[in-house]
Structure formats: C-alpha cells, structure tokens
C-alpha positions as CSV (number, residue, x, y, z in Angstrom):
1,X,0.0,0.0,0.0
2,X,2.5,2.5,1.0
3,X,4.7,1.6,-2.7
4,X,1.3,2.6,-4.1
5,X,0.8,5.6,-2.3
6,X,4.2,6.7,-3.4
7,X,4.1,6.3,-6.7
8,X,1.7,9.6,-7.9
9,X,3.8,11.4,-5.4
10,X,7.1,10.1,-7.5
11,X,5.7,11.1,-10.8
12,X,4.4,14.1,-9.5
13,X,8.0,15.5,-8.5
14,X,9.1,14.2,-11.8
15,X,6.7,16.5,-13.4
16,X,7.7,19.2,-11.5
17,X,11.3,19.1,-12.1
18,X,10.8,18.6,-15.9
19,X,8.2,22.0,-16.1
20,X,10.8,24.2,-13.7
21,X,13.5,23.0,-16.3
22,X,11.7,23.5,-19.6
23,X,10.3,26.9,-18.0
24,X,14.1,28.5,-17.4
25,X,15.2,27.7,-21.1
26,X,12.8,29.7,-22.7
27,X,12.4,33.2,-22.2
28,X,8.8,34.7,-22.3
29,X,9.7,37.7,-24.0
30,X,6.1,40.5,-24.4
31,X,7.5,43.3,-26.0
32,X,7.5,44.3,-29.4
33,X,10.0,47.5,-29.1
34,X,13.3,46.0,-31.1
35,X,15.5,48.9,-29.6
36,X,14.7,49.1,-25.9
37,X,16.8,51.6,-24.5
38,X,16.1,51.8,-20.5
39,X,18.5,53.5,-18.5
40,X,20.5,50.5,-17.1
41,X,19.8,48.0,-20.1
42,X,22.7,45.8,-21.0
43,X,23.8,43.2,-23.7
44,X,26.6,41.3,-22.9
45,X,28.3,39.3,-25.8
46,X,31.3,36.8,-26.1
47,X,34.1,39.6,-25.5
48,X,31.8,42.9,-25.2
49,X,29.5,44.2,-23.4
50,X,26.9,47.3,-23.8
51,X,25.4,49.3,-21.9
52,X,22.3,52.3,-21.7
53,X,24.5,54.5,-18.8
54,X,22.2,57.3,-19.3
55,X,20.6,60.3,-21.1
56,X,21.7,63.5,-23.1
57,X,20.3,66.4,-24.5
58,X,22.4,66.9,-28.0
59,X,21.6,69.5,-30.8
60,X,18.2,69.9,-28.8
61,X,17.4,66.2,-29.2
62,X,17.7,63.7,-26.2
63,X,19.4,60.5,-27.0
64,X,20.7,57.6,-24.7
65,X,24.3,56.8,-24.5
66,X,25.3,53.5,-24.6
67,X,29.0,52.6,-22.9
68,X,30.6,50.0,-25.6
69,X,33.5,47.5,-24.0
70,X,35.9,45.5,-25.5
71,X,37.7,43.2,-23.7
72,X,40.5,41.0,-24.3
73,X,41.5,38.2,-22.2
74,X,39.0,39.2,-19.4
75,X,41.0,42.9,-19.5
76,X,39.5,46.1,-20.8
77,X,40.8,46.2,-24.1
78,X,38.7,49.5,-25.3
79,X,35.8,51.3,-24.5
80,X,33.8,54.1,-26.1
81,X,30.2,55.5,-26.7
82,X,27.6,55.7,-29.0
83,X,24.4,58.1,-28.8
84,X,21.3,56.5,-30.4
85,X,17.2,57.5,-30.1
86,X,13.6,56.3,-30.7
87,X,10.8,58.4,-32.6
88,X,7.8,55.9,-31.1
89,X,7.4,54.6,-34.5
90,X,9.1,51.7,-34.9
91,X,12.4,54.1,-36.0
92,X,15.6,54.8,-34.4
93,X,18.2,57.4,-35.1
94,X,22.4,57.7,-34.2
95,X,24.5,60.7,-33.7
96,X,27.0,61.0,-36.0
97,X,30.9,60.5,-34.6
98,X,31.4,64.3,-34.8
99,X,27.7,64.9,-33.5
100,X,26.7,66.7,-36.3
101,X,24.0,65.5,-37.2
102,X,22.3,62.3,-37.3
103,X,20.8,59.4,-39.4
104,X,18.1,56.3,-39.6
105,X,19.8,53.4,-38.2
106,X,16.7,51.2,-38.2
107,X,13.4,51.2,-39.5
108,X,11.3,48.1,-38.1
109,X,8.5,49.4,-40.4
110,X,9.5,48.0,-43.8
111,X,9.2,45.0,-45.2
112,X,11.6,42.4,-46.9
113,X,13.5,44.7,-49.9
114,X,13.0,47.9,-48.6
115,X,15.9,50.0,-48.3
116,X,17.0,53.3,-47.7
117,X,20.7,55.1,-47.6
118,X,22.3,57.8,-45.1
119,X,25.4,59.5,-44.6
120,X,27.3,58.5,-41.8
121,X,31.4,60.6,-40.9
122,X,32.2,57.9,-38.4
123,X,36.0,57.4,-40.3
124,X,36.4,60.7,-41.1
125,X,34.9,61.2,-43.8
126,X,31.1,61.5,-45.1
127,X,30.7,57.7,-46.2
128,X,26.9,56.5,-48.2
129,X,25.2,53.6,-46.7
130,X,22.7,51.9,-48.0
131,X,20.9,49.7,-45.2
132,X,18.3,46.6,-47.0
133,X,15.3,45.3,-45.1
134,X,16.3,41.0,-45.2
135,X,12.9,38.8,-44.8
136,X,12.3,38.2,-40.8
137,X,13.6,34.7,-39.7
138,X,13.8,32.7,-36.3
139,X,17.0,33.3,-34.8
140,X,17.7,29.5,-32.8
141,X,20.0,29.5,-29.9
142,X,20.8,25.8,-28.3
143,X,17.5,25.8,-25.7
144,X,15.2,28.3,-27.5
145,X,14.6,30.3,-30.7
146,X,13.3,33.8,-30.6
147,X,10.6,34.5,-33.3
148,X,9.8,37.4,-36.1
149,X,13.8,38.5,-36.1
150,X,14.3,41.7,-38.1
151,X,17.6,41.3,-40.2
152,X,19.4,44.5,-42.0
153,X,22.2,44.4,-44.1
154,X,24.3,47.5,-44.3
155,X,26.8,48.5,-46.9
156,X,29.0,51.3,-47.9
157,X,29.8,50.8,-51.5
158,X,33.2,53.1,-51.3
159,X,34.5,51.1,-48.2
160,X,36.1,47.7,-48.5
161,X,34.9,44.2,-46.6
162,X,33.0,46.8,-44.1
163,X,29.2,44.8,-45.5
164,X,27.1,43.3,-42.3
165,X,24.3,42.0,-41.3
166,X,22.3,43.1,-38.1
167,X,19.5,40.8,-36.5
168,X,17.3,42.2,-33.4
169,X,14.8,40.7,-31.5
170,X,11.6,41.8,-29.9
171,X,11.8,43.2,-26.8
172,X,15.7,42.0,-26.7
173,X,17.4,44.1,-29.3
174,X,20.5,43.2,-31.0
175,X,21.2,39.8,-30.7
176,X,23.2,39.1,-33.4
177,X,25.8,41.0,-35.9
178,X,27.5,39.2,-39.0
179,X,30.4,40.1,-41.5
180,X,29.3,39.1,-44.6
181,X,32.7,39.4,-45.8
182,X,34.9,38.1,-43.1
183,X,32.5,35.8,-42.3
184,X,32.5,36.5,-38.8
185,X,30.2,37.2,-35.8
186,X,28.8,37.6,-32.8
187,X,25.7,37.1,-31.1
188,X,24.3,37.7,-27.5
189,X,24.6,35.7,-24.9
190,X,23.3,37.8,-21.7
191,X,20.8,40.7,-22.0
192,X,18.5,42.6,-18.8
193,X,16.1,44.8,-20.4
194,X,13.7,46.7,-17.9
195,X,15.8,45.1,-14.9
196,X,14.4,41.2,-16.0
197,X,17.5,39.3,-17.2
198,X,17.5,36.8,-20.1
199,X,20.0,34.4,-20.8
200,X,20.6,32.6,-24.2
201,X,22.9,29.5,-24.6
C-alpha cells in the first residue's frame, strides 16, 4: 500500500522538475520595441558588453548613451560610446561621430526589400550607406529560438569588406551582428532589459 501511495507522489515531482527546467530555457519575452533603450539595459556578448549608462540632451534632441566595451582576455581592451534614439514609430536614429547631425539606423517598419541610404562621418569622412530590409527569420540558440527577427544588411559601397548584417529581437534588441565578408560574428549571450535578465545559450 505505502509503494502505491508513493508512486503519484514520485511522478508528480518528476513533473515538476521537468516543467521548472523547460520553464528557465525559454524566455517569455512580451515586448515588441526591437531597440529598448532603459536607462540601465545591458547586452553582454562573447568579448563585449553594452550598456544604456544614461541620457543626453544633444543639438536639442535627447538620445541615450550607450557605454561600448571591448575586452581582451578578461581585461578592458577599449571602451567608447555611442548616442542612439527612438521616434515611437518603430524608427531609431544615431549621432554622427562628430555629433553633427544624425541618421536612420533602423526602420522596423519595412518590409523584406526595402531600403534606404544615409550618410554617416564615423572614419572621417562622409561615407553612403545603403541599409536593405532581409525577410524576418527565427533566430535558434541551443534551448530556444526567438521568433519574427528583423535582419538588415548595411553597406558602404566606397569602403572595402565593411558589409554586415544586423539581427534584433523583440523586446531584446541586437542579438546578433554578421560580417558578410569576413564571415565573422557575434551574437548575445546575456541581456536585462527593464531590470528582467534573459540568458541565451
């Protein structure tokens, strides 16, 4: 009798252990803003990390500034700053290097084959991009996938082996950049967004 008695109790922990595990490898992600930029956000990749360290008011426009750093065997190889916005509409602008002026560095409105082109000073000199909407795709990690991943592809036609390809994810952001001519990448690995924490394997 007391075998019997044990047994729903048995299956029921085995249950419970199983849901627990399948809960913590998927992240239940509500958002549909693929540029959060909270005060305190941070993406952490294989060797850099970002950061949204806080806010500030440039040519009479407010923009967050995220903290980029590079590290290189666990050291601090480099670190430096980049000033980005959002309009409410999907869209999201960058400062120039020499703060200028600014440009559309995303557009989450347009479809597959859309495109559009800005001018961006970041080496010195003013440099054409051309940035091309790629068809959404799900972006799998090891334990999950995330779903309806905005891709871009950026080029500068004057600049050599400088092509890539952005992917962000809702409510995540970036979470994966690719060289399409080096053939190299990097995609995220930690991100807290709003103070929850999400981690990708």
């Amino acid at each position: 009798m007391k075998a019997k008695r044990l047994v729903p109790f048995v299956l029921a922990l085995i249950a419970l252990f199983t849901a627990c595990d399948d809960d913590t490898s998927i992240p239940v992600i509500e958002s549909t803003d693929y540029f959060p930029l909270h005060i305190g956000d941070t993406w952490e990749y294989k060797d850099h990390t970002r950061k949204v360290c806080g806010s500030e008011i440039i040519n009479n426009k407010e923009y967050r500034v995220i903290t980029h750093e590079t590290y290189r065997a666990d050291t601090l190889y480099y670190t430096y700053n980049t000033y980005f916005r959002t309009t409410g509409n999907n869209k999201v602008y960058q400062l120039n290097s020499d703060q200028s002026g600014e440009y559309l560095f995303a557009d989450f409105n347009l479809s597959a084959d859309d495109s559009w082109t800005y001018i961006n000073n970041s080496t010195g000199r003013d440099d054409e991009w051309t940035v091309t909407v790629l068809p959404e795709i799900t972006f799998e990690f090891d334990d999950t996938e995330l779903e309806n991943c905005k891709r871009f592809f950026y080029n500068a036609s004057l600049i050599v082996d400088e092509e890539h390809t952005i992917v962000f994810a809702a409510g995540i952001g970036e979470i994966n950049s690719f060289s399409n001519a080096w053939g190299l990448g990097d995609t995220i690995q930690t991100a807290t967004i709003d103070g929850v924490t999400y981690g990708f394997k």
